[in-house]
C-alpha positions as CSV (number, residue, x, y, z in Angstrom):
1,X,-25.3,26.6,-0.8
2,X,-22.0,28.2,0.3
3,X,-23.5,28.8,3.7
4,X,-24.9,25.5,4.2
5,X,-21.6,23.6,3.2
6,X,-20.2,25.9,6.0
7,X,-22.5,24.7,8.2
8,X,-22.0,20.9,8.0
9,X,-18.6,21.6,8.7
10,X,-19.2,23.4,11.7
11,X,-21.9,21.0,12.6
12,X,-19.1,17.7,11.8
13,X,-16.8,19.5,13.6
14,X,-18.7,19.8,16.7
15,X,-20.1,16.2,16.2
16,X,-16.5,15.2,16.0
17,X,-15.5,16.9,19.4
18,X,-18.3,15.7,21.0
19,X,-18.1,11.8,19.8
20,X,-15.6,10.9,22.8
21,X,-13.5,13.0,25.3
22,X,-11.1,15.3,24.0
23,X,-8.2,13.1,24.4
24,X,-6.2,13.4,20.9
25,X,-6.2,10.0,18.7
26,X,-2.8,8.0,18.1
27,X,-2.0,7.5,14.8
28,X,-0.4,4.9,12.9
29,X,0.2,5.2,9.4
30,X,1.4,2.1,7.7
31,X,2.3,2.8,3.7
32,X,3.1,-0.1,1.3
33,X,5.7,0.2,-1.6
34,X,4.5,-0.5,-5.2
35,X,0.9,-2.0,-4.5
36,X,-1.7,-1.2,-6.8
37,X,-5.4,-0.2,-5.3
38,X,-6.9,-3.4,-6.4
39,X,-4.1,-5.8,-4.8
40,X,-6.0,-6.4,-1.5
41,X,-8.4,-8.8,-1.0
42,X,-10.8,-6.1,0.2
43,X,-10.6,-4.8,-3.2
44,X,-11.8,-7.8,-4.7
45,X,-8.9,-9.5,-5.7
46,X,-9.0,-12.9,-5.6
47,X,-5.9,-14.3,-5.7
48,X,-3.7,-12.2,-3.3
49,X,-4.2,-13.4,0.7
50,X,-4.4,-10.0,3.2
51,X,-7.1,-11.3,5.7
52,X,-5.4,-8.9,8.3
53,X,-5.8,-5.7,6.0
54,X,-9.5,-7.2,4.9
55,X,-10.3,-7.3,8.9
56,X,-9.3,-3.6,9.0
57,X,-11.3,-3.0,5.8
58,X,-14.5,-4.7,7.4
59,X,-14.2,-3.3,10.7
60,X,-13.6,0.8,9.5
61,X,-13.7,2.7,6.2
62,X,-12.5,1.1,3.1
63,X,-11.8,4.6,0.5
64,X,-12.4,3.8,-3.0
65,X,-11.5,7.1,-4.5
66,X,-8.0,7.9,-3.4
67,X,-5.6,9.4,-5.5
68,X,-1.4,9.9,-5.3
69,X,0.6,12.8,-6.8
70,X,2.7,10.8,-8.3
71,X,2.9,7.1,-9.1
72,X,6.8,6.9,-7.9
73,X,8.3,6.6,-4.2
74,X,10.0,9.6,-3.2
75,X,7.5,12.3,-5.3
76,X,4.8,10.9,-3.4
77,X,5.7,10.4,0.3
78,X,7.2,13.9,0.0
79,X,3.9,14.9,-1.4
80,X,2.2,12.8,1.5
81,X,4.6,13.9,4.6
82,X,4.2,17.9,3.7
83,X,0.4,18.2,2.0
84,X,2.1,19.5,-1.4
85,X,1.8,18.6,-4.5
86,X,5.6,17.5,-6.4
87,X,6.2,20.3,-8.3
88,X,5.5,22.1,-5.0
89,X,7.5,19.9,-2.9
90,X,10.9,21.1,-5.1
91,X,11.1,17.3,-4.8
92,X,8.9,16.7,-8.1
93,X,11.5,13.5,-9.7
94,X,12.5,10.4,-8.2
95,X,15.0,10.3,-5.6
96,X,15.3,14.3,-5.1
97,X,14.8,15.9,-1.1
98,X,12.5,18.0,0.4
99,X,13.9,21.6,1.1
100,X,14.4,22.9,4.5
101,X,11.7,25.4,4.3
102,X,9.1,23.4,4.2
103,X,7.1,21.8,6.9
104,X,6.1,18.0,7.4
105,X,3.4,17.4,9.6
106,X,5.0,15.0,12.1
107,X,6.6,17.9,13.2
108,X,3.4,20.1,14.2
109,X,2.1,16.7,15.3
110,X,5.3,16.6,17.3
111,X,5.3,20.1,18.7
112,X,1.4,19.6,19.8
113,X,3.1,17.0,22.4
114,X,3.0,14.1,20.5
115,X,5.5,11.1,20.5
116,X,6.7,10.5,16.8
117,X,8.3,7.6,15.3
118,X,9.9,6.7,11.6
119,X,10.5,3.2,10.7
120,X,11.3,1.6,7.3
121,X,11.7,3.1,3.6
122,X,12.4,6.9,3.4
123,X,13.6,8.3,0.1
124,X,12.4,11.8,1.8
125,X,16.0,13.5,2.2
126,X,17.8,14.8,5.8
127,X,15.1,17.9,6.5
128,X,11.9,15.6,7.0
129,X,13.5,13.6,9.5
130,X,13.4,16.5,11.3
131,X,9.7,15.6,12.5
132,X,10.6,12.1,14.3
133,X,11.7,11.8,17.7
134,X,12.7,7.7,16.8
135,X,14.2,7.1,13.5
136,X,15.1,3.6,11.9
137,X,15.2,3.9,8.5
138,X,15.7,1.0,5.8
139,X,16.2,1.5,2.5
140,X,17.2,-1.6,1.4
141,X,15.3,-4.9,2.0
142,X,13.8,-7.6,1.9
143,X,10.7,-6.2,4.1
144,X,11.7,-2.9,5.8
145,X,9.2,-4.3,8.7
146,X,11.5,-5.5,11.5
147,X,11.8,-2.3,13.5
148,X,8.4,-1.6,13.3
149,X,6.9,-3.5,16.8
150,X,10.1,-2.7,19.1
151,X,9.5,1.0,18.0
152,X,6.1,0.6,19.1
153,X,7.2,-0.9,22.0
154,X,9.6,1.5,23.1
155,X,7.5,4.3,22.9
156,X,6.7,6.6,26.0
157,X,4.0,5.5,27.7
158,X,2.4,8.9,28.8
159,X,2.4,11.0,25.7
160,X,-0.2,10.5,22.5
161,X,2.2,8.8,19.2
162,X,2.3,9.2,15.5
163,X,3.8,6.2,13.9
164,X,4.7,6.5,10.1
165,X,5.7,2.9,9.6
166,X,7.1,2.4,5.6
167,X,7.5,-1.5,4.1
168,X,9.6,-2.1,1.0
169,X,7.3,-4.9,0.4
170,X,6.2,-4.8,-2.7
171,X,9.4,-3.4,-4.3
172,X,11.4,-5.6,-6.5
173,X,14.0,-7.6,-6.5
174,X,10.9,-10.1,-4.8
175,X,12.2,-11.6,-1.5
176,X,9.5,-13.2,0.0
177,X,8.9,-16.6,-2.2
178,X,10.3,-18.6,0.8
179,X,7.5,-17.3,3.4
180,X,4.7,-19.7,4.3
181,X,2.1,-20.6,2.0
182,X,3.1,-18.8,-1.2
183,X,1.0,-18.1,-4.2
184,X,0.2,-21.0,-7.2
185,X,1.6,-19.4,-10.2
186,X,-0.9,-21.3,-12.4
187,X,-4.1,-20.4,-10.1
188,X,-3.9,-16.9,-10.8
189,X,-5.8,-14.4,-13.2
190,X,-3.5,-12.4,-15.5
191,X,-4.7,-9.1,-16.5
192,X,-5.3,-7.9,-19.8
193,X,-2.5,-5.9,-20.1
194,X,0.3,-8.6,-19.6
195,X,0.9,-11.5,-21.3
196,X,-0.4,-15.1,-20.1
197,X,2.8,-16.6,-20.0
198,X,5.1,-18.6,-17.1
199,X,7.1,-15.4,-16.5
200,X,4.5,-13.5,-16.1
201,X,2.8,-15.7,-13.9
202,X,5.5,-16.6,-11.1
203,X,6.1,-13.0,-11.4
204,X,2.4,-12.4,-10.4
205,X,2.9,-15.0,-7.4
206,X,6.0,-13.5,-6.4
207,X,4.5,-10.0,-6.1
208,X,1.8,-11.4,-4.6
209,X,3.6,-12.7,-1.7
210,X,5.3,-9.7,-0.7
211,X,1.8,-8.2,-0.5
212,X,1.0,-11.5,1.8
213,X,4.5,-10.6,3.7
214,X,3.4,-6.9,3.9
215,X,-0.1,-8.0,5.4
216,X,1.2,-10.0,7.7
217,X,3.4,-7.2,9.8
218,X,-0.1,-5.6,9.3
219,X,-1.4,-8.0,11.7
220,X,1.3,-7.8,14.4
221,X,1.3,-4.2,14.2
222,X,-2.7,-4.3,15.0
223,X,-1.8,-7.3,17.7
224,X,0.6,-5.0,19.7
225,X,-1.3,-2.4,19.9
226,X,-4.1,-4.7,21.4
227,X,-1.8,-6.1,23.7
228,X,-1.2,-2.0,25.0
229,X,-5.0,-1.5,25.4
230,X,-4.9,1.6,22.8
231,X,-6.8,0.5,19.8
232,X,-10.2,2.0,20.9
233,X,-8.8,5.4,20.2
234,X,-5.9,4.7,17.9
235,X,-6.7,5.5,13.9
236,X,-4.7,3.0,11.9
237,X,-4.4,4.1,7.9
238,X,-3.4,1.8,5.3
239,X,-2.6,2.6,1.7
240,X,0.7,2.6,-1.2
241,X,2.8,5.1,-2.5
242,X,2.5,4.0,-5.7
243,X,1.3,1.2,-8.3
244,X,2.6,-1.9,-8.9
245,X,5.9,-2.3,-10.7
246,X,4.3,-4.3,-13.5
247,X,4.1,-2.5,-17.1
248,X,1.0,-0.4,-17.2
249,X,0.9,0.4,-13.7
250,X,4.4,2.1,-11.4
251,X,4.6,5.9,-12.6
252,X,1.5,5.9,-15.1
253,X,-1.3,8.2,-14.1
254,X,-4.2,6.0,-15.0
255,X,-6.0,4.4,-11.5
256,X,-3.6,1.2,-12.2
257,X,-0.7,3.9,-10.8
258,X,-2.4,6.6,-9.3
259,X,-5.5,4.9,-7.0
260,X,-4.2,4.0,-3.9
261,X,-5.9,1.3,-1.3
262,X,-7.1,2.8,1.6
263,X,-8.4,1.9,4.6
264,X,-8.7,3.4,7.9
265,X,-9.8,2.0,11.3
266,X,-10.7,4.1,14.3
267,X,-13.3,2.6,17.1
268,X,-13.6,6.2,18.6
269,X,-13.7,8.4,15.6
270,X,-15.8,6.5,12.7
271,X,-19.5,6.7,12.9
272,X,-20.2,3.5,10.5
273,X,-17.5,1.0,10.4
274,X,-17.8,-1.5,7.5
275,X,-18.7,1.2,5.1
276,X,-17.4,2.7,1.5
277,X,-16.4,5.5,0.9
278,X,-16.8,6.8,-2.6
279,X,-15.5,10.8,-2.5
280,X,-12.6,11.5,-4.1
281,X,-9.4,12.2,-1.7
282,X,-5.9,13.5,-2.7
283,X,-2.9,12.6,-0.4
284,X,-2.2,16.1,-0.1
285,X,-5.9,16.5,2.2
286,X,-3.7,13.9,4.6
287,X,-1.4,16.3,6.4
288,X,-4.1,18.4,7.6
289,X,-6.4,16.0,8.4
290,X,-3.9,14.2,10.6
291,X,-3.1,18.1,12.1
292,X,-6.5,18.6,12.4
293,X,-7.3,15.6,14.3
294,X,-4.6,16.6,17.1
295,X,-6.4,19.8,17.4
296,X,-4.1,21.8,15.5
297,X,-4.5,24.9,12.7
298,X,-3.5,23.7,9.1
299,X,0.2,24.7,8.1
300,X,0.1,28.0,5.8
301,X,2.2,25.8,2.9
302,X,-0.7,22.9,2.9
303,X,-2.3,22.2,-0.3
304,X,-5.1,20.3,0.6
305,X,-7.8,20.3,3.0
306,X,-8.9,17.9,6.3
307,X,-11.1,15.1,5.1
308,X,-12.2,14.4,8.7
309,X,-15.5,14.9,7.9
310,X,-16.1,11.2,6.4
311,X,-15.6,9.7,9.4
312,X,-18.4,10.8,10.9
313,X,-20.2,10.8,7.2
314,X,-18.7,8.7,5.1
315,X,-21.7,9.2,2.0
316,X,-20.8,13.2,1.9
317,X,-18.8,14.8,-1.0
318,X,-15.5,16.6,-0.6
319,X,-13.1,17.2,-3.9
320,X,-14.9,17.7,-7.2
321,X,-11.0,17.4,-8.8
322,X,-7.8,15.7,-7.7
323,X,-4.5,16.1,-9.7
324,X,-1.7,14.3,-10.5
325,X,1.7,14.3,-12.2
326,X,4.4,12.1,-14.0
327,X,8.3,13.7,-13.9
328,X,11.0,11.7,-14.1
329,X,11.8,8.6,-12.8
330,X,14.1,6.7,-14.9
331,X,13.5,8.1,-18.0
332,X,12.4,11.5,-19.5
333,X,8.4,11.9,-18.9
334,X,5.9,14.7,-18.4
335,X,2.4,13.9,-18.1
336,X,-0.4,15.6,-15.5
337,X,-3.5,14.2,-14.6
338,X,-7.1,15.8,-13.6
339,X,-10.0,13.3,-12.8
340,X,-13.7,14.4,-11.8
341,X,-16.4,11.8,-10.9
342,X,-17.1,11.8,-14.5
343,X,-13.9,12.3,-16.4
344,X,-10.4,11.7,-16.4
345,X,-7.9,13.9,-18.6
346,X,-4.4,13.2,-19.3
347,X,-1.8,15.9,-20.8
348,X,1.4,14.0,-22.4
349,X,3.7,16.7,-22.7
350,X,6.4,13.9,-24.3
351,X,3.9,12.6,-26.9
352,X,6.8,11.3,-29.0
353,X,8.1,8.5,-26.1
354,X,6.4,5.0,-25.0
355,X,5.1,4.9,-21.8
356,X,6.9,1.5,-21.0
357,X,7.1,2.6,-16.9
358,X,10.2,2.6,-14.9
359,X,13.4,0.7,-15.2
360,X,12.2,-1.9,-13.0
361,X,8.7,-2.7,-14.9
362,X,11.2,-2.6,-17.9
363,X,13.5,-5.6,-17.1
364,X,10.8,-7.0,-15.1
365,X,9.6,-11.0,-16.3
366,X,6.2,-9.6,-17.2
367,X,7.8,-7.0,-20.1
368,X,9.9,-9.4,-21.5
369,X,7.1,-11.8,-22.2
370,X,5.3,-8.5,-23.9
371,X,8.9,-8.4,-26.0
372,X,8.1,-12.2,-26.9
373,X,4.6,-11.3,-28.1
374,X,5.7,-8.4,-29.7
375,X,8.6,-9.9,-31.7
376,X,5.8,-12.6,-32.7
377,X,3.4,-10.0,-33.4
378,X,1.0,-11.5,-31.5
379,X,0.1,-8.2,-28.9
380,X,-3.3,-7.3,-28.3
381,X,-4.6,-3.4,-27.9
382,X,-4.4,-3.8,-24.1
383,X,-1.0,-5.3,-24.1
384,X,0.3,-2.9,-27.1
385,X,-0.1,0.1,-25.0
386,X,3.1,0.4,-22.8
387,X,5.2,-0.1,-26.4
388,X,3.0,2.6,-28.1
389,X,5.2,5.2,-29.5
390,X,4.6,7.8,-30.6
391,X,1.4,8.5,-28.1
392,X,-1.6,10.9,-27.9
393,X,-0.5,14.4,-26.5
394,X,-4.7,14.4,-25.1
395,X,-6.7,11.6,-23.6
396,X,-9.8,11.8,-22.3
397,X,-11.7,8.7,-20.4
398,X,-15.4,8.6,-19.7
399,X,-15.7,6.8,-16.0
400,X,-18.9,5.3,-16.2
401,X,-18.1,3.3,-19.2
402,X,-14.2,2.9,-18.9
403,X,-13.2,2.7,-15.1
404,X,-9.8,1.3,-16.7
405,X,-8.8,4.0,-18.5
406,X,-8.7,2.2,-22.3
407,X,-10.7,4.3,-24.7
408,X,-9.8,8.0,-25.4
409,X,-12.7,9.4,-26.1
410,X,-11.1,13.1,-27.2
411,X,-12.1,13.0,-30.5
412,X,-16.2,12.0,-30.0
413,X,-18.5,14.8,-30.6
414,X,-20.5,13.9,-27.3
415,X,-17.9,14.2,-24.9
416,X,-16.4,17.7,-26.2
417,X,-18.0,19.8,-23.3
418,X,-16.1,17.6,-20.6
419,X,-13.2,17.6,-22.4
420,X,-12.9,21.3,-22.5
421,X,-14.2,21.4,-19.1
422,X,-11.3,19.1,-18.3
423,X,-8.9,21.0,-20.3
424,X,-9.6,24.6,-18.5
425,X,-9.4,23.0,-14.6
426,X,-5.9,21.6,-15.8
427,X,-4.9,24.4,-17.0
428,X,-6.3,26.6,-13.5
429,X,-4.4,23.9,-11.4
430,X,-1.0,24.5,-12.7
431,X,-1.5,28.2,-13.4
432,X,-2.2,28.4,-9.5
433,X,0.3,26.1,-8.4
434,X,3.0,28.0,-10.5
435,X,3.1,24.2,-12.4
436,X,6.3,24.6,-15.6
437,X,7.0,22.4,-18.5
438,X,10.6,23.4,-18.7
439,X,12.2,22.5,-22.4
440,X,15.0,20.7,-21.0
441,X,13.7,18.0,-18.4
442,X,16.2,15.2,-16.7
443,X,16.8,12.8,-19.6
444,X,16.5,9.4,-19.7
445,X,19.2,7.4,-17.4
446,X,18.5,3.9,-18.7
447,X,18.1,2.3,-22.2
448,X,13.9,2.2,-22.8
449,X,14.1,-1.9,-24.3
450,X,16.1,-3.9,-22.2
451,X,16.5,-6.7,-20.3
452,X,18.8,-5.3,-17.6
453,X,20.0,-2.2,-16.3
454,X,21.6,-0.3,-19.4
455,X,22.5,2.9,-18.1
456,X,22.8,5.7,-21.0
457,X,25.5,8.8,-22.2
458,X,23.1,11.0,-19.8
459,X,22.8,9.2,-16.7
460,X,23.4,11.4,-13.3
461,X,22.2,14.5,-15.3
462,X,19.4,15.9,-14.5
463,X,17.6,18.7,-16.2
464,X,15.2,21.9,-14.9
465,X,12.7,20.9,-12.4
466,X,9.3,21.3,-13.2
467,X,7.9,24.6,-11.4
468,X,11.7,25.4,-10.1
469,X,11.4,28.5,-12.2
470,X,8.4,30.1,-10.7
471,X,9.8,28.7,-6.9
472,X,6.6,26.5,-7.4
473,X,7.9,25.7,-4.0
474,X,7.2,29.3,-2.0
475,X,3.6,28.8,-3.8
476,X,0.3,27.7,-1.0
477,X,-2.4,27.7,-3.2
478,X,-4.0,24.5,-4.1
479,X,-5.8,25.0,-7.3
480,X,-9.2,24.0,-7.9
481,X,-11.5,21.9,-5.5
């Protein structure tokens, strides 16, 4: 089997090569901020508008089975931009840099003679820049999308280009009520986890229009490069860095914060356009499929692995695990995440906190109507579970039966096998990837129940990165996959 995996490789590989002339693809990777997998209408959504996105969805590969790192900015566009996972980034908590040492792949891209460009949110830190020969970075909104056509239009016109082009939209405070056509806060489906009240509801419409606004720069993006005449051989990506910033979703490892759209559209390099593609994929296996596409060897400190191959097939397997972890961001956390096609396992290593999200789902309209319920004791299951307290330390979810991640199924006699399973290719990931659960982790910075930003006696401390003990980030293997 071994030698026959090996050869559909070789045999992809040479498919791939062969497909068009040997001209290098462009590449534009657009990434959204705080959108949930399911919040495009390719997704089946029905209440958001994307119709550009959808077009893209329709026209190339829409991924089903895409997984982040972390469900929280910086963690996973560091984890995204070098191939690493957080605790191997030295950049595992919120708003912490990559190291020098490390390498980003717009810089091999960029070194392979490619033009490279940077426009929109960072949170990366000063050494990743180091891979862009254009930089316009905006951390603050509304949008983050203005730069994003003149950089494309300023380009050279003679080399190949790498665009990594970063919205703010859907990050809150929500700034885009006042675009055209905004959503009906009454004609929208709540979900079971939030409450169905008015503040919940026009918070729903708000978010949903930044996705609409985000969509939108989707569309001129695609309409400029039209107007060049390089879309035939230009792969355009489009996915989140994390889940929504709605309780149950931003930092939490479950698919409401860890699945990530993503679609990708490529005329010259994707054999089937229109199709699914159900393998799972970690963010990691992007730097060296985006390396590997320009023709170049993977980078030595590259976790994952090229998922090239599912352009050309996209009904083939390629992980059996991906993995996935919760540090801080905000307040004091500790959870990591393995998920098979059959299982998903969760390790709380804070069993004796809520899992309420960050400080933004916190004071966001949507919690506070959960705080009305709750005061009136009038919470369901679903919506009781951000306010638990204290929670499991194990959970295990069966796919087939709970695709949402709601019933733990640790404790049932059938399921004890996976479970273990789960438990010992945990366990091989972070012995491999030199993962720590260091006794005194960053606290919390904000008050947990609030309506506002209540900063706390600890905030600006932070405590002992995860990994930072074993220089998790000197460490190149990937763990199981």
């Amino acid at each position: 089997m071994r030698y026959f995996n090996a050869f559909l490789i070789l045999l992809f590989t040479l498919l791939f090569s062969c497909k068009e002339d040997t001209d290098p693809p462009n590449m534009v990777f657009i990434i959204a901020d705080d959108i949930s997998w399911n919040d495009f209408g390719c997704y089946s959504n029905g209440d958001v508008r994307t119709p550009n996105i959808d077009r893209l969805a329709s026209e190339g590969l829409k991924f089903n089975n895409v997984y982040l790192t972390a469900s929280s900015c910086s963690p996973s566009r560091t984890s995204i931009i070098s191939g690493r996972y957080p605790h191997n980034t030295g950049a595992a908590e919120l708003h912490t840099p990559l190291p020098a040492h490390l390498t980003v792949f717009p810089e091999e891209l960029r070194k392979a003679g490619y033009h490279t460009g940077a426009s929109g949110k960072w949170h990366m830190g000063e050494p990743a820049k180091r891979g862009f020969d254009t930089l316009t970075i905006t951390d603050i909104g509304p949008g983050g999308e203005k730069h994003w056509l003149n950089m494309i239009r300023e380009r050279p016109m003679d080399k190949p280009f790498f665009f990594w082009l970063a919205s703010i939209d859907a990050h809150r405070d929500w700034s885009a009520d006042t675009c055209p056509n905004p959503h009906d806060p009454d004609l929208l489906t709540v979900s079971a986890g939030l409450a169905d009240m008015a503040g919940t509801r026009q918070d729903l419409a708000s978010y949903y229009n930044e996705v609409q606004r985000f969509d939108r720069y989707v569309g001129l993006v695609f309409d400029e490069l039209k107007k060049q005449e390089v879309l035939d051989n230009t792969l355009v990506i489009v996915m989140a860095d994390n889940g929504r910033p709605f309780p149950r979703a931003k930092t939490r490892v479950y698919d409401s914060g860890m699945k990530t759209p993503f679609i990708a559209w490529w005329p010259a390099g994707i054999e089937q356009p229109g199709t699914e593609v159900n393998a799972l994929v970690s963010i990691i296996d992007l730097a060296p499929t985006f390396t590997s596409l320009a023709g170049l060897e993977p980078d030595k400190y590259y976790q994952g692995k090229s998922f090239s191959e599912l352009f050309l097939n996209p009904a083939a397997s390629f992980r059996n695990y991906v993995f996935a972890e919760h540090n801080w961001h905000d307040y004091e956390a500790y959870e990591r995440m393995v998920r098979s096609v059959e299982y998903m396992y969760v390790y709380n290593g804070r069993p004796q906190f809520a899992n309420q999200g960050p400080a933004d789902a916190v004071t966001s309209p949507s919690m506070q109507d959960l705080y009305k319920l709750e005061a009136a004791g009038k919470l369901n299951s679903d919506q009781l579970d951000v306010l638990v307290s204290p929670r499991k330390e194990e959970e295990l979810f069966y796919m087939a039966d709970d695709p949402v991640q709601l019933l733990n199924v640790t404790g049932k006699p059938d399921h004890a096998p996976g479970l273990e399973m789960m438990r010992t290719m945990l366990r091989m990931w972070q012995q491999q990837t030199a993962d720590t659960k260091p006794g005194e982790l960053t606290p919390d910075w904000y008050l947990r129940k609030a309506d506002s930003y209540v900063q706390t006696k600890m905030h600006g401390i932070r405590g002992e990165m995860p990994g930072a003990s074993l220089r998790a980030d000197t460490v190149t293997r990937g763990g199981p996959f």
